[in-house]
N, C-alpha and C positions, 0 to 999 in steps of 0.2 A: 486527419491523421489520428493518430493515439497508437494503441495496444489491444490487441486481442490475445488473452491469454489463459484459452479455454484448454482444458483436458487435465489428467491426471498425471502429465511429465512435471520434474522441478524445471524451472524458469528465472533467468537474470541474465534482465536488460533493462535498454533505456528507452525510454516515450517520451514520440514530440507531444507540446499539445494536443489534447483532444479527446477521445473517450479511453478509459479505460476499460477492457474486459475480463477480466475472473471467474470463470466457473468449474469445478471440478476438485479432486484429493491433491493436487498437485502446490508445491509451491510457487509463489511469485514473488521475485526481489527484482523492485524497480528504482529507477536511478530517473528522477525528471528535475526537468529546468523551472524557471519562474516563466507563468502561463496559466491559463485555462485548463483543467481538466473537470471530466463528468466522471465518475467509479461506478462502478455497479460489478458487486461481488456477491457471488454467491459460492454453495459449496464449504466442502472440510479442510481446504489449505488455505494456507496463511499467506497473506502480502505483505511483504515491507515498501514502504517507499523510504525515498530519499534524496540527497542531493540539495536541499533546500533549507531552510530558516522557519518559512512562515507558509505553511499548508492551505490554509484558509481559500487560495482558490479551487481546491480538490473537493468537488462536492460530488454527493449520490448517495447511496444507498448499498448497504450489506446484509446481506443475509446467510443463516447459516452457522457450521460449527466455526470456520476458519475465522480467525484474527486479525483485526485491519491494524498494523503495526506503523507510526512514523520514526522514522531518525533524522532530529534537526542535526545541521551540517558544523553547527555546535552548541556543544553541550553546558557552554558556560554563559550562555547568553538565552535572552526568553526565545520561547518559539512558540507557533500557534499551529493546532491540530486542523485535520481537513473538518469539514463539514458534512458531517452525515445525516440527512433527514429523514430515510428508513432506515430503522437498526434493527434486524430479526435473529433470534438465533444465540446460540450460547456463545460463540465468538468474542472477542475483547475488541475495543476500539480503544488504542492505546499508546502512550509513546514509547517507545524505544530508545535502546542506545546502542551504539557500536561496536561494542565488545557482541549484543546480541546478535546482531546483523554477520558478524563476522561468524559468529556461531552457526550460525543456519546457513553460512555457506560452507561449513567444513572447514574452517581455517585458523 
């Protein structure tokens, strides 16, 4: 299972477990569950994920200008980011918040 979410269109949706895919100018805002995930980003848009607490099983690799963004599901409690073992690229590996997230959807 997972997400492939190659090309240059904006994107927002949700992944079962599984691999995630990123390459391209395009955005991607993902909505995932507690589970396994593999990332591998490349490319000049940004990903948000979300839906979650604690990131820590979200592992892989980014590359590139795009920004790997999380939003814990709250903001007053600890949270833990994913796991990125290639980091390349000017891009940010970074938390987020909801006001953000809502921003980058237009709303």
């Amino acid at each position: 299972m997972g997400c492939d979410l190659n090309g240059d269109g904006n994107k927002d949706v949700s992944c079962e477990p599984g691999s995630i895919d990123k390459n391209g100018k395009g955005q991607a805002i993902v909505a995932i569950s507690n589970g396994i995930y593999t990332l591998k980003m490349d490319g000049d848009g940004n990903m948000f994920l979300y839906g979650i607490q604690d990131f820590r099983n979200v592992t892989g690799s980014k590359n590139g200008k795009g920004s790997l963004i999380w939003v814990p599901s709250d903001p007053n409690k600890i949270c833990f980011g994913p796991i990125i073992k290639n980091g390349d690229g000017s891009g940010e590996i970074r938390v987020g918040s909801i006001k953000e997230l809502n921003t980058a959807r237009g709303l």
